[in-house]
Backbone as CSV, one residue per row, in Angstrom:
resi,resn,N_x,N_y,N_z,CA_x,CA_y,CA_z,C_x,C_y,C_z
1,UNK,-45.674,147.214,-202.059,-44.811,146.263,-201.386,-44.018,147.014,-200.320
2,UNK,-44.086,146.391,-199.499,-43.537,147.035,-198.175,-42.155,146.687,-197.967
3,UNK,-40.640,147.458,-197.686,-39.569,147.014,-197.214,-38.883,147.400,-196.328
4,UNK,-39.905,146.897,-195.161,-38.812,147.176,-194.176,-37.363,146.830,-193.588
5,UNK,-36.805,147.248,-193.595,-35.127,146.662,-193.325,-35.218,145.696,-191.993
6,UNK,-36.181,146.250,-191.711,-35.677,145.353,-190.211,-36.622,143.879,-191.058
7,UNK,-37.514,143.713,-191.394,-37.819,142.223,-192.376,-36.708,142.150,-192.977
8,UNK,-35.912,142.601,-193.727,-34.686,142.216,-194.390,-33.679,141.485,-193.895
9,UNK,-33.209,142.465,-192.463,-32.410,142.143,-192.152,-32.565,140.157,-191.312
10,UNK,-34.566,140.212,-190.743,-34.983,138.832,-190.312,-34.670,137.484,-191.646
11,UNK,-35.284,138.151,-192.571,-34.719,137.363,-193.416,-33.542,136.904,-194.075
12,UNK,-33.023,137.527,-193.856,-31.488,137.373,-193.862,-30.871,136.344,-192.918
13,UNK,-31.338,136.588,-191.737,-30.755,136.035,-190.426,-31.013,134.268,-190.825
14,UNK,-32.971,134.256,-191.322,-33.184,133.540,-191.571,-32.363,132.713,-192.431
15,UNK,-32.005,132.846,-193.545,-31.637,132.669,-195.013,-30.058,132.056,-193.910
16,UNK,-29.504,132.752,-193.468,-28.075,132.552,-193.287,-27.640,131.268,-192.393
17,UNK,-29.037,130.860,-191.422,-29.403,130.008,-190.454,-29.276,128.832,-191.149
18,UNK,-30.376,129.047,-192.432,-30.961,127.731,-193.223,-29.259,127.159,-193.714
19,UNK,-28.500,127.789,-194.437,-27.340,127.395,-194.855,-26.355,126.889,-194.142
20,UNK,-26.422,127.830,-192.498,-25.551,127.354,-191.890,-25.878,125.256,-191.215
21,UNK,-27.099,125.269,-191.300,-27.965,124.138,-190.932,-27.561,123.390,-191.980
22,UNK,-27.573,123.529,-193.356,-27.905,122.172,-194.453,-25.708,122.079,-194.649
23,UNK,-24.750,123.237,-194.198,-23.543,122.471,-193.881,-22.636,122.253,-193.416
24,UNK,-23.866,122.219,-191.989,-23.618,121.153,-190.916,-23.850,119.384,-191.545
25,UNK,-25.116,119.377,-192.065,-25.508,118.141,-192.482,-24.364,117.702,-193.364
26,UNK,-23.965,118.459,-194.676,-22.972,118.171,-195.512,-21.764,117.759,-194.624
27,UNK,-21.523,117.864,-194.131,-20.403,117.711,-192.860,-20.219,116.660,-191.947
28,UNK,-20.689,115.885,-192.372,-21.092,114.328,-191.944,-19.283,113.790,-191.491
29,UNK,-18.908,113.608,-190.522,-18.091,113.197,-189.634,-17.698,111.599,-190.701
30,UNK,-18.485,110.565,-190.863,-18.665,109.654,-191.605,-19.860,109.245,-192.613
31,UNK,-19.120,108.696,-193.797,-20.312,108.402,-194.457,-20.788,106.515,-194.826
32,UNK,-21.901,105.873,-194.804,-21.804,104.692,-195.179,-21.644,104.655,-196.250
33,UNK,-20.626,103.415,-196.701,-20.253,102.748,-198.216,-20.256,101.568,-198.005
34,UNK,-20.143,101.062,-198.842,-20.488,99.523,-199.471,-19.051,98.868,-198.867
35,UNK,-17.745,99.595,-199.342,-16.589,98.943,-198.237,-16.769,98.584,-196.941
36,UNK,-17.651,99.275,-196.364,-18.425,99.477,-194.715,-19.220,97.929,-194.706
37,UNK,-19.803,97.328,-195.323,-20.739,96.533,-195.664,-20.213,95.053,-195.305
38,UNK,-20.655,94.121,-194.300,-20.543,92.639,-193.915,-21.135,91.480,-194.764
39,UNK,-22.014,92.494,-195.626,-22.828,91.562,-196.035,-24.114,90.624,-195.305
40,UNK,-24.064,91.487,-194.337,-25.344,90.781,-193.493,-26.113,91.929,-193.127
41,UNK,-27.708,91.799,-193.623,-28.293,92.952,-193.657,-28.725,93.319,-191.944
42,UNK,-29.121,92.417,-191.541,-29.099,93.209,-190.082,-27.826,94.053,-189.150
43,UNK,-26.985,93.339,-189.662,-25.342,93.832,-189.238,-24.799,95.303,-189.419
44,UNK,-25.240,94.877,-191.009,-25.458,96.078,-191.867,-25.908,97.323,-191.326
45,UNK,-26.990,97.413,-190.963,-28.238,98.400,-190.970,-27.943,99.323,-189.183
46,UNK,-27.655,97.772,-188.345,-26.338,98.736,-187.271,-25.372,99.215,-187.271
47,UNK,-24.839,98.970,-187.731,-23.456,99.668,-188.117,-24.115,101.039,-189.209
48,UNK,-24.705,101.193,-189.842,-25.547,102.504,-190.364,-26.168,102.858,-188.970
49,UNK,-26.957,102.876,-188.188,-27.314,103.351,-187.338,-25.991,103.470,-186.037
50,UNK,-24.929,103.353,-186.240,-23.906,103.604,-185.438,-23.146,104.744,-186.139
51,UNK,-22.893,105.103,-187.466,-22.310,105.912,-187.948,-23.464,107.412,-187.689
52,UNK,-25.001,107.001,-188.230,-25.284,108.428,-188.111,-25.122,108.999,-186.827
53,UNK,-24.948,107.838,-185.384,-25.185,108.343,-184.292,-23.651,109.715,-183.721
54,UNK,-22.836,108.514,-184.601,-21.651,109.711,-184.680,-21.490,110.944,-185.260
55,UNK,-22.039,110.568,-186.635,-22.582,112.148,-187.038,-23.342,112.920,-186.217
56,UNK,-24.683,112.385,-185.550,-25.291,113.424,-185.068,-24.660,114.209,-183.999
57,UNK,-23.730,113.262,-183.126,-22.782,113.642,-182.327,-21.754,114.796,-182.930
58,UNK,-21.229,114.768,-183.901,-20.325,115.270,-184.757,-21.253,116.483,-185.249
59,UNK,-22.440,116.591,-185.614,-23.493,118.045,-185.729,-23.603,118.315,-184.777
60,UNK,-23.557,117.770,-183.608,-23.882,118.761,-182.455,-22.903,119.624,-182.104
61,UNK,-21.806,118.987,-181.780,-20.625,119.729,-181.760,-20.198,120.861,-182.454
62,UNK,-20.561,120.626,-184.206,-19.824,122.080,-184.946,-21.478,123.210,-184.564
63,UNK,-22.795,122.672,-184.203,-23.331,123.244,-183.935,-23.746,123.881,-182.417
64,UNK,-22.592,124.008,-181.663,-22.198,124.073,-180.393,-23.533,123.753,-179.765
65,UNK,-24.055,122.788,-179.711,-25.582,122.396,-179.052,-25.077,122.329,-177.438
66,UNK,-25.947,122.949,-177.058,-25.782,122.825,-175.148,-25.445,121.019,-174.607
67,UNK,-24.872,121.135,-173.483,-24.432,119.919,-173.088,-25.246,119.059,-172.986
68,UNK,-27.210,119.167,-172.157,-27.749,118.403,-172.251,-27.752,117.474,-173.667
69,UNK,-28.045,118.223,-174.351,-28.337,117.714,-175.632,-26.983,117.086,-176.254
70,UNK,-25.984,117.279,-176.444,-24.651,116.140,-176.456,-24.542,114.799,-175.974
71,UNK,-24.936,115.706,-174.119,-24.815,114.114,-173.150,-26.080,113.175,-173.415
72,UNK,-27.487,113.624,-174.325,-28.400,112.595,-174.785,-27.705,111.801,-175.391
73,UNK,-27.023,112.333,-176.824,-26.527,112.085,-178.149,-25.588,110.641,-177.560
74,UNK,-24.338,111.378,-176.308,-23.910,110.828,-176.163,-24.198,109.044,-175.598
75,UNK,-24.997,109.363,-174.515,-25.472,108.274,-173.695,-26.188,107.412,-175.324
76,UNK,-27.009,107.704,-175.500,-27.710,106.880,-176.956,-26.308,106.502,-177.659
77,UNK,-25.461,106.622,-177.876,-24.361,105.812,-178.914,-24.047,105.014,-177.511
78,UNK,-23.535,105.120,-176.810,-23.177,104.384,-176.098,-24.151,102.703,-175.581
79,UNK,-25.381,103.051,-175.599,-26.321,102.239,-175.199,-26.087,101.403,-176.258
80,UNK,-26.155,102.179,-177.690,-26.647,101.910,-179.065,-25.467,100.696,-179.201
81,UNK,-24.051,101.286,-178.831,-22.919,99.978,-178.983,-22.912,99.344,-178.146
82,UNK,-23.362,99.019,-176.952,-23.435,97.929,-176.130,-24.681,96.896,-176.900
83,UNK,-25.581,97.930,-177.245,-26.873,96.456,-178.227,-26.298,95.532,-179.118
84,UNK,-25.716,96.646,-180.287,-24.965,95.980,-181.289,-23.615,95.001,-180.824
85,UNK,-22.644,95.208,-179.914,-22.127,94.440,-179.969,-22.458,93.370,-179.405
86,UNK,-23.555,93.301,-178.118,-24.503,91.881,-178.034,-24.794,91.048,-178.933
87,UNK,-25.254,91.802,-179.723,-26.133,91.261,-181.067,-25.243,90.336,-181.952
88,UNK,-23.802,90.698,-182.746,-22.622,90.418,-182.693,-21.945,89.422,-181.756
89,UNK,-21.583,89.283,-180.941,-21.121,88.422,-179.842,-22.333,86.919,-179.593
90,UNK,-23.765,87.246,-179.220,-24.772,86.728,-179.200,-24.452,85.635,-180.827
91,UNK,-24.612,85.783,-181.866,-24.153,85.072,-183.175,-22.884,84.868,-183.252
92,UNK,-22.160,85.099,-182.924,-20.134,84.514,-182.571,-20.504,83.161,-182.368
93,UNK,-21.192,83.525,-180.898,-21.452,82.177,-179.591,-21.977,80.906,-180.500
94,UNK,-23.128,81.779,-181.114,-24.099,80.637,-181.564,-23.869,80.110,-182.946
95,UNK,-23.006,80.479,-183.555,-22.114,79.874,-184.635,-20.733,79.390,-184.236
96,UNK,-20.258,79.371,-183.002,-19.255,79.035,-183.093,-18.024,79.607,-183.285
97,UNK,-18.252,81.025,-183.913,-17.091,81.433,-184.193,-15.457,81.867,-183.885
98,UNK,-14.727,81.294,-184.691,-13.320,80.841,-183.798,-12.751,82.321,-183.495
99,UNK,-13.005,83.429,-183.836,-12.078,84.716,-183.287,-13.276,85.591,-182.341
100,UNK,-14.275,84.624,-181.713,-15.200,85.531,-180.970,-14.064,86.131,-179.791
101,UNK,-13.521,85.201,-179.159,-12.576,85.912,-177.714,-11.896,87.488,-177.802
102,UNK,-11.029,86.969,-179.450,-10.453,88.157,-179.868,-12.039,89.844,-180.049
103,UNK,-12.629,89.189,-180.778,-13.509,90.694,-180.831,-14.147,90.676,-180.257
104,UNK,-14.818,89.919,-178.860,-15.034,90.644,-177.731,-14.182,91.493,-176.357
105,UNK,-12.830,91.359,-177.038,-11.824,91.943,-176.177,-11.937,93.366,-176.970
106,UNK,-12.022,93.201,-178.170,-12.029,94.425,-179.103,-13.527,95.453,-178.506
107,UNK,-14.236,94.576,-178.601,-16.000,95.411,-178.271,-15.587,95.966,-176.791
108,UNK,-14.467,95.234,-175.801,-14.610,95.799,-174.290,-13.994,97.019,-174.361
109,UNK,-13.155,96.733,-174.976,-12.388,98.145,-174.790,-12.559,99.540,-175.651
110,UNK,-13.749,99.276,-176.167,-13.939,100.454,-177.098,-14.981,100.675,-176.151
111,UNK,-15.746,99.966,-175.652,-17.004,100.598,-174.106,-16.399,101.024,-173.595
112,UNK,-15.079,100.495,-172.817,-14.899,101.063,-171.487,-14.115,102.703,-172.060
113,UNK,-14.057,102.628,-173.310,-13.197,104.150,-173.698,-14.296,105.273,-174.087
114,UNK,-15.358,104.150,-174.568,-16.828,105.407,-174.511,-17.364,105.481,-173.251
115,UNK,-17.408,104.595,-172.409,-17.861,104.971,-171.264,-16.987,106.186,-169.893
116,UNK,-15.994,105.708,-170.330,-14.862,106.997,-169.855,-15.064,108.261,-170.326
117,UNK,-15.212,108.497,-171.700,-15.519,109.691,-172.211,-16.949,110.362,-171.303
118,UNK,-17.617,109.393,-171.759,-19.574,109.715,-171.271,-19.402,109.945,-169.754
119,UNK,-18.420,109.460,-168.918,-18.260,109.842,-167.469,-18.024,110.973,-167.070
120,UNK,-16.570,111.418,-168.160,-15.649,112.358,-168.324,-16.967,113.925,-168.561
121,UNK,-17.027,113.884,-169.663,-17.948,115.063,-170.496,-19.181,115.187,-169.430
122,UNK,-20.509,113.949,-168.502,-20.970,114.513,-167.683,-20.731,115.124,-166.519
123,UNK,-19.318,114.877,-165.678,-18.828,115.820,-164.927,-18.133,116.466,-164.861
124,UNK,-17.821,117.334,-166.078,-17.575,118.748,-166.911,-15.905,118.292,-166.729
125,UNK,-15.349,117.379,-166.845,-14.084,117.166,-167.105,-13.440,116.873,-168.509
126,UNK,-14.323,116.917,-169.232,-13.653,117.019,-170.438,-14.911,117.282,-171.777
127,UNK,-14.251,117.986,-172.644,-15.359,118.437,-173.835,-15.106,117.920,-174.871
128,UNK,-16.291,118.032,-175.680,-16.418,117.205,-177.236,-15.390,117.659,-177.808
129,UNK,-14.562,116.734,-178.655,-13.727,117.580,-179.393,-13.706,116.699,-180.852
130,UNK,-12.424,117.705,-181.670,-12.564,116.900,-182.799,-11.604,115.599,-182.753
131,UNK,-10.343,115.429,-181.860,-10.269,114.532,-181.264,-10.831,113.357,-181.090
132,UNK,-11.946,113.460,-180.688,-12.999,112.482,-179.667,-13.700,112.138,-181.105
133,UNK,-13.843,112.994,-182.003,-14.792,112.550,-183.033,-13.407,111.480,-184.247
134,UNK,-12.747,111.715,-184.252,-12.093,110.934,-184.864,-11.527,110.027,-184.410
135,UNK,-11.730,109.442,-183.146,-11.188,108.531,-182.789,-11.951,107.530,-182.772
136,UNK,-13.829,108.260,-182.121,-14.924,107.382,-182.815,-15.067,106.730,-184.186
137,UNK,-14.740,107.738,-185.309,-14.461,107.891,-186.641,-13.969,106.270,-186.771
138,UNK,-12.701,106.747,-186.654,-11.597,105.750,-186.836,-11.463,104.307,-186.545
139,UNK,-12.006,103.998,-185.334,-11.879,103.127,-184.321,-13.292,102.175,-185.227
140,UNK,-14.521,102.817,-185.462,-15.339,102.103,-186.207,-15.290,101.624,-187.145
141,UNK,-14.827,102.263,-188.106,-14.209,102.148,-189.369,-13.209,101.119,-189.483
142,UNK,-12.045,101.136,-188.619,-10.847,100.045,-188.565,-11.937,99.083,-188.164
143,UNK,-12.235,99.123,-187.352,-12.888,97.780,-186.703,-14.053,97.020,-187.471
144,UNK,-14.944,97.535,-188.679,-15.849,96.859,-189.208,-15.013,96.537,-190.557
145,UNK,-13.940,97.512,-191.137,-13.519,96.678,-192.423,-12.379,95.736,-192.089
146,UNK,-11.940,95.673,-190.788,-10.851,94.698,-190.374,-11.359,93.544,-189.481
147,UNK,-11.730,93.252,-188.600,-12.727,92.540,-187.485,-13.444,91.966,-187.958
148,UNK,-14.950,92.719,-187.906,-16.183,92.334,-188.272,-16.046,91.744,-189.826
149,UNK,-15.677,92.115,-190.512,-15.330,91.569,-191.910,-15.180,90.158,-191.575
150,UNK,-14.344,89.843,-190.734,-14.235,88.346,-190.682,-14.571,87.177,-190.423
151,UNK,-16.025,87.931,-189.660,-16.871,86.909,-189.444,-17.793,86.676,-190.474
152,UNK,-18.136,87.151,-191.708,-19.022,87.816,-192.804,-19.216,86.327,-193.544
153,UNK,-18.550,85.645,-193.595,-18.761,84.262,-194.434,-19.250,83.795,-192.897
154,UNK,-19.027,83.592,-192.037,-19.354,82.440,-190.982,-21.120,82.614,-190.794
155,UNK,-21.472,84.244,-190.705,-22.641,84.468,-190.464,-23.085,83.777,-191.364
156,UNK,-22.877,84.237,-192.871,-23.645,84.199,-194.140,-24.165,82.461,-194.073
157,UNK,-23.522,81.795,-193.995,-22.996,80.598,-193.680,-24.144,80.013,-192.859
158,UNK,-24.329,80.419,-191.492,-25.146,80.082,-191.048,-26.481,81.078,-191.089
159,UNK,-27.392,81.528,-191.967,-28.187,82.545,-192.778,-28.719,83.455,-192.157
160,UNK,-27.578,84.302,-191.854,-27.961,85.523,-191.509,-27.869,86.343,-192.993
């Protein structure tokens, strides 16, 4: 059996990589729970695909990933919440629902604050921070167990 140090020391590097990788993952910025939950499975399943997008955003960052690769991350959440809150707003309309005005004032101004950021960060005026990740954090979180919650019987209601 052969030991060369310098394999040792690769494997090592290796070994130290793999760990530093699996907690990053553990490190999840947000996690989905059932409190998170509208009760409407398509609703549902965006708002899961809006949280990992923050995580992945939130791994890129502690994994100092080069800017291209942020400003992807970034632009994709951004796209990603303009769909969803269509999608959302689009069923307000078409049910009727009496606080649509109110949470589409809510959906504008959380774009125009991601889209400021996504302006900001591509012409090197401002960087990811942990800041920026908790305000995403936060802002989602308040807004689906306070807001969106309230439309959750109206959808159900009409069978979503």
């Amino acid at each position: 059996m052969n030991l060369d140090p310098a394999d040792n020391i690769l494997s090592l590097n290796r070994c130290s990589y793999l760990e530093e990788r699996s907690i990053l993952l553990i490190m999840s910025i947000m996690k989905w729970s059932e409190d998170l939950s509208v009760q409407v499975k398509e609703i549902d399943q965006q708002h899961q695909r809006l949280i990992d997008l923050i995580n992945k955003l939130h791994e890129a960052m502690l994994a100092k990933q080069g800017k291209q690769v942020v400003s992807q991350i970034i632009d994709e959440l951004a796209a990603y919440t303009v769909y969803h809150f269509q999608a959302e707003e689009k069923y307000m309309q078409q049910f009727k629902y009496i606080g649509y005005l109110t949470h589409k004032k809510e959906h504008e101004g959380f774009v125009q604050e991601v889209e400021k950021f996504q302006t900001d960060f591509n012409a090197g005026k401002l960087g990811l921070s942990i800041e920026i990740m908790n305000f995403l954090r936060d802002w989602v979180t308040r807004h689906i167990k306070g807001t969106d919650k309230q439309y959750s019987s109206v959808f159900k209601e009409n069978g979503l």
